[in-house]
C-alpha positions in Angstrom: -185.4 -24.3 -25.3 -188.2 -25.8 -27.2 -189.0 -22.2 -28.6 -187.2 -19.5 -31.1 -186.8 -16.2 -28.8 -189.7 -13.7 -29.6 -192.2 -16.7 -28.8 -190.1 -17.1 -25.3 -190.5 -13.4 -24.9 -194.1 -13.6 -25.4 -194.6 -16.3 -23.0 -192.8 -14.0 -20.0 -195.5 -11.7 -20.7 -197.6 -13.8 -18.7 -198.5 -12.5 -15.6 -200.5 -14.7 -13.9 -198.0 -18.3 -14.1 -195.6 -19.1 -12.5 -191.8 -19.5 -13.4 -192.1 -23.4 -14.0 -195.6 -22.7 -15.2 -193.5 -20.6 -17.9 -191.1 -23.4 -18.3 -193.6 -26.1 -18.7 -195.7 -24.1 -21.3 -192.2 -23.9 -23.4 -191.6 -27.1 -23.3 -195.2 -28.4 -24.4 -195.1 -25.6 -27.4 -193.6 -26.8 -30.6 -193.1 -23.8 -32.0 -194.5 -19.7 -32.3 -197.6 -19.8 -34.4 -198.6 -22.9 -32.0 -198.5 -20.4 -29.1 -200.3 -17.9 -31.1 -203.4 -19.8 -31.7 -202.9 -21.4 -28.0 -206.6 -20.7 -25.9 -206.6 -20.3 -22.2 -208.0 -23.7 -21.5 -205.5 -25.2 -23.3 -202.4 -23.7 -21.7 -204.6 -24.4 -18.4 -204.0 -27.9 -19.3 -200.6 -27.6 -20.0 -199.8 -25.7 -16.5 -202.0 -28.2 -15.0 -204.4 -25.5 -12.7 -207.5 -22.9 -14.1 -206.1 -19.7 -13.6 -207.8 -16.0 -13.2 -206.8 -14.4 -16.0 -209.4 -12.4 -17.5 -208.0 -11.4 -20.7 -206.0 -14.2 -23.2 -204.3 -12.6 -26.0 -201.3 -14.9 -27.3 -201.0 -12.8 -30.7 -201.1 -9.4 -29.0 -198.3 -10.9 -26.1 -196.3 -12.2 -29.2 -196.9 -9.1 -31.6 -195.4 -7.0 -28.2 -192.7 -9.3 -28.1 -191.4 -8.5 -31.5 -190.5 -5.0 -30.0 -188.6 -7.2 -27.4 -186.8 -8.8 -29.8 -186.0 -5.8 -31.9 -184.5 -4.1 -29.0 -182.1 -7.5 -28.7 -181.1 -7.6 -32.3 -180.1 -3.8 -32.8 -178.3 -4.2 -29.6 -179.8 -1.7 -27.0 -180.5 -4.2 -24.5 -179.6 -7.7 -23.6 -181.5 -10.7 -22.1 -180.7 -14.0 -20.2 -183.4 -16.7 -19.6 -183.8 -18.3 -16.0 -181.8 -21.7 -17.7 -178.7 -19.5 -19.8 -175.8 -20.1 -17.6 -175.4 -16.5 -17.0 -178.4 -15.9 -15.1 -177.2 -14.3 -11.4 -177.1 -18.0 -9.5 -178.6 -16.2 -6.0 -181.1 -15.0 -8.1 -182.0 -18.7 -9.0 -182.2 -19.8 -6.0 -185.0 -17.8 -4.6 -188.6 -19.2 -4.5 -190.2 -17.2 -7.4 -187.3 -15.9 -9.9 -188.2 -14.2 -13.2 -188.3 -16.0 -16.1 -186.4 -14.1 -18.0 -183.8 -10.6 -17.1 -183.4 -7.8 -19.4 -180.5 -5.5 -18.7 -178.3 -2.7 -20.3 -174.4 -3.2 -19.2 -172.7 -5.5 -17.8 -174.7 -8.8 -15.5 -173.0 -8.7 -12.2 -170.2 -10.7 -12.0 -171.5 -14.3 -9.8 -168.0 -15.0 -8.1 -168.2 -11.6 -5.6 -171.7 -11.2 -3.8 -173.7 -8.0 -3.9 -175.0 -6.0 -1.2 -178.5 -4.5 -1.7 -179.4 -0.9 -0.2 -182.5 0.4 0.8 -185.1 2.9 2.2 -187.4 5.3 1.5 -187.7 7.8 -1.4 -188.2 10.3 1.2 -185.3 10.5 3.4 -184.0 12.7 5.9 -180.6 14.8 5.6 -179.1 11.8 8.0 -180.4 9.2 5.9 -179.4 10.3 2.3 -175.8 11.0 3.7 -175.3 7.8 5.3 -177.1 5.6 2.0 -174.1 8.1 0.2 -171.9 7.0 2.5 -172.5 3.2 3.2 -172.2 2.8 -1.0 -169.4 4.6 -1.3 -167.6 2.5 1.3 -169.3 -0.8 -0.5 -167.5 0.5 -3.7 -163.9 1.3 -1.7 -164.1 -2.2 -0.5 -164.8 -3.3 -4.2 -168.7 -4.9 -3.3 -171.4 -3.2 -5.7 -174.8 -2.4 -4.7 -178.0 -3.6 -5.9 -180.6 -1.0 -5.5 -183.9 0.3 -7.0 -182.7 3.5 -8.9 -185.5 5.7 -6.9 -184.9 8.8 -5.3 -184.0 9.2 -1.9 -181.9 5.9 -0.4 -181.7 4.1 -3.5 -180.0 7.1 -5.6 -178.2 8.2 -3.1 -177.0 4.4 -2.5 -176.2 4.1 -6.3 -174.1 7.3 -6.2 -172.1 6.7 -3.6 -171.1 2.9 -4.8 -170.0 4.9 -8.4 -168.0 7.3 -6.3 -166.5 4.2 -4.5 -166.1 2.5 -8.0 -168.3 0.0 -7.7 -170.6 -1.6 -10.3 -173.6 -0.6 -9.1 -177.1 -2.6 -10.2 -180.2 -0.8 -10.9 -183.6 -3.1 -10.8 -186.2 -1.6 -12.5 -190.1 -1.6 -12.0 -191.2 -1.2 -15.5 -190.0 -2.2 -19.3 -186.3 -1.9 -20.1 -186.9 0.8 -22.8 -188.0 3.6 -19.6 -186.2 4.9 -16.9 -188.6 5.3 -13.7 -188.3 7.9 -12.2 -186.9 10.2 -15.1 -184.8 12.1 -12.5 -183.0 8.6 -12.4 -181.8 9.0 -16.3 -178.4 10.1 -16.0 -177.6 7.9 -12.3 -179.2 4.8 -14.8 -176.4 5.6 -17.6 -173.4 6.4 -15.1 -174.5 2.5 -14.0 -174.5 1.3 -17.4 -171.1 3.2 -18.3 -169.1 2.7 -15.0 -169.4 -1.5 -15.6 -172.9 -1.9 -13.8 -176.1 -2.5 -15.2 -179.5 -1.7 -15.2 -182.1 -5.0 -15.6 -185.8 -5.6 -15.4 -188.1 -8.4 -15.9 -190.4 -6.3 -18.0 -190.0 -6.1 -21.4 -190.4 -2.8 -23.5 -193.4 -0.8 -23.4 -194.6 -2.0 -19.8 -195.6 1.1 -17.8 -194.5 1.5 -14.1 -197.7 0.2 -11.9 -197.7 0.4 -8.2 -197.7 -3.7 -8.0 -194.9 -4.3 -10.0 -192.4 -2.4 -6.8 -193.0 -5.0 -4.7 -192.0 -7.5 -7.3 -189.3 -5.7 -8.3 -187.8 -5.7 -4.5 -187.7 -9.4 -4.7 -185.3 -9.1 -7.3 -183.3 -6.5 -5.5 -183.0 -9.1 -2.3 -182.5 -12.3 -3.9 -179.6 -10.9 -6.2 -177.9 -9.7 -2.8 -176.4 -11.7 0.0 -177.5 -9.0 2.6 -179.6 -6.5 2.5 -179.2 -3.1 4.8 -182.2 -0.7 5.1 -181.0 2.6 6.0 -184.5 4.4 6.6 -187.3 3.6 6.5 -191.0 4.9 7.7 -193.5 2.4 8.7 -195.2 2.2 5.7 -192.0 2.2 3.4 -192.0 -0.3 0.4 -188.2 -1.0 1.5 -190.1 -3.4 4.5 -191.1 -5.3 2.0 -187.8 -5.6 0.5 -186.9 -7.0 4.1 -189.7 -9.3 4.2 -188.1 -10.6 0.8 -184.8 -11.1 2.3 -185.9 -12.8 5.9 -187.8 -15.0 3.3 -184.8 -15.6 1.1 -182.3 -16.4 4.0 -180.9 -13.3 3.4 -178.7 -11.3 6.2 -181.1 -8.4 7.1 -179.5 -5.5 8.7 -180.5 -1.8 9.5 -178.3 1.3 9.3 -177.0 2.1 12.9 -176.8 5.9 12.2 -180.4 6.9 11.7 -182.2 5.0 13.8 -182.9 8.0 16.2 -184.7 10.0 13.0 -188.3 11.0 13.9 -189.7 9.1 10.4 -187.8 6.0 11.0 -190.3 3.8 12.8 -189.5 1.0 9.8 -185.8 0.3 10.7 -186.3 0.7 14.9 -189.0 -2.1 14.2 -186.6 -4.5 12.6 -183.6 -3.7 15.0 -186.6 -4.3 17.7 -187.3 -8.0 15.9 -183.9 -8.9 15.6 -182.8 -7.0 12.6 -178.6 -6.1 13.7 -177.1 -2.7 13.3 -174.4 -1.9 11.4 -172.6 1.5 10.2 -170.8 0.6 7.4 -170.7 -2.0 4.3 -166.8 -2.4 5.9 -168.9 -4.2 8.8 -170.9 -6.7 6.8 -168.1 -7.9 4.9 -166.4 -8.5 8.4 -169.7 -10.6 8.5 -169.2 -12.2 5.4 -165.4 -13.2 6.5 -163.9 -10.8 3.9 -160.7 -8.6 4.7 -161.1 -5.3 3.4 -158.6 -2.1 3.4 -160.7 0.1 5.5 -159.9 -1.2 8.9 -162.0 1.6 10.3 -164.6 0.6 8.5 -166.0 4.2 7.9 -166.7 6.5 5.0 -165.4 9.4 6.5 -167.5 12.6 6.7 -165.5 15.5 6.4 -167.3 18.6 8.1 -166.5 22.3 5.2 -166.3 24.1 8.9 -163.6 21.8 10.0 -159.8 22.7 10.7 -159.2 21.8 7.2 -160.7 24.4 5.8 -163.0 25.0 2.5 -159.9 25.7 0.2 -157.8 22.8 1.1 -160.9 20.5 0.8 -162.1 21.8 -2.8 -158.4 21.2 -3.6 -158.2 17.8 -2.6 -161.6 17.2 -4.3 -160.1 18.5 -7.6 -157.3 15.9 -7.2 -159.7 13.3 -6.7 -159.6 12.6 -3.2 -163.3 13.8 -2.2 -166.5 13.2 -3.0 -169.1 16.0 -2.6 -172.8 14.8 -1.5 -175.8 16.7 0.3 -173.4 19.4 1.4 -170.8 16.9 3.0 -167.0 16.0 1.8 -166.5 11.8 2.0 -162.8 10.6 1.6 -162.8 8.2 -1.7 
């Protein structure tokens, strides 16, 4: 890198360029105070193409990216650049990657492939037990899923892959330093503290803002090798998640067990265009051509008015054997 960090950091606080855009500009910079004093026509030149940004204010990107680099030197968050060798590699590969990652925890680890979860922050009782369900079984198998720490099928995603013991990866839609949504917190640090992570291509003080979700999906698909939506309405930002992954050359695949909910019209239109079925994360690693331990393949659901009985199940959760979610037992 051509640059020292914070001016790097101010240069991924461009918006409106593109990732080589970012790179080029790096490498034609010789050093900070040369970006601070850059104008807009000139970093036109550099890039090659007029742009529309309305409002060009190196120092102010740069001053903000002092806060950035703060936050890396007292340790409260780490970064990797598109070029560091431990960038995620799938991550690379996709057509617009971010220039840069924050993240608190641990990067996932690029030998074992990660397997995104989806849906809508709205869910059904169906849907939140099966998302529960389908990470826990993910984190059995030892796969971690990459989700969007929002309420409904991503949290409940996120919680069942800890439950499972998986490393579960949270992508966030706004600056490193903030949790969105704040009923996310705690879910955010069990990530962090069980060996996950939580990452974002903002940098502190950016605000959540309704366009930065879709971008934000694109990192949830292309860190993933397939991506499952388990509900979804018609409307749902998870669709665009699996436009992201058909784009990607992703596997896209809906959740078999919901597809009968009312509010599901998202996931019956993929299965409808081609999208496959599947109940269970055991089934896509079948897919992937990985052996697993759960030759059922199913996160078992175990009913509190079964023959079991209430007593014997709050006994076996004590010991560690269940899971409690929505009102259901799940075998761990």
């Amino acid at each position: 890198m051509a640059l020292d960090r914070p001016a790097m950091l101010a240069i991924n606080r461009i918006r409106a360029i593109t990732l080589a855009e970012k790179i080029r500009l790096s490498d034609s910079l010789s050093d900070r105070s040369a970006f601070a004093v850059l104008s807009k026509e000139r970093m036109e030149q550099m890039i090659g193409r007029s742009t529309r940004i309305r409002t060009w204010e190196p120092s102010d990107w740069l001053q903000a990216a002092f806060a950035d680099e703060k936050g890396l030197t007292d340790g409260e968050f780490n970064c990797t650049f598109y070029l560091d060798p431990d960038y995620p590699p799938l991550l690379r590969e996709i057509h617009d990657p971010p220039f840069l990652l924050f993240y608190r925890g641990k990067l996932p680890d690029p030998t074992k492939p990660l397997l995104a979860v989806v849906g809508t922050r709205r869910p059904s009782g169906c849907g939140r037990k099966a998302a529960f369900a389908f990470g826990l079984d993910a984190g059995r198998c030892g796969v971690s899923v990459v989700s969007g720490l929002a309420r409904g099928i991503d949290f409940s995603a996120h919680k069942g892959n800890l439950a499972g013991g998986g490393h579960s990866v949270g992508v966030l839609g706004c600056g490193i330093d903030r949790i969105y949504p704040t009923s996310s917190i705690r879910a955010a640090h069990e990530l962090v503290f069980s060996g996950g992570c939580v990452l974002s291509e903002y940098g502190t003080g950016v605000v959540p803002m309704r366009y930065h979700f879709p971008e934000r999906n694109r990192i949830i698909s292309g860190l993933a090798r397939s991506v499952v939506v388990v509900e979804a309405p018609k409307r749902s930002g998870a669709l665009i998640t699996a436009d992201f992954a058909l784009e990607q050359g992703r596997d896209l695949l809906v959740h078999a067990g919901c597809l009968e909910v009312g509010t599901n019209e998202g996931c019956r239109r993929l299965r409808f265009d081609g999208a496959e079925a599947v109940e269970s994360a055991t089934a896509v690693l079948r897919k992937w051509g990985i052996g697993t331990a759960q030759p059922d393949g199913e996160s078992t659901i175990l009913s509190v008015k079964s023959d079991t009985g209430s007593a014997k199940l709050l006994e076996r959760e004590l010991k560690g054997e269940l899971v409690t979610y929505a009102g259901e037992y799940f075998e761990k």
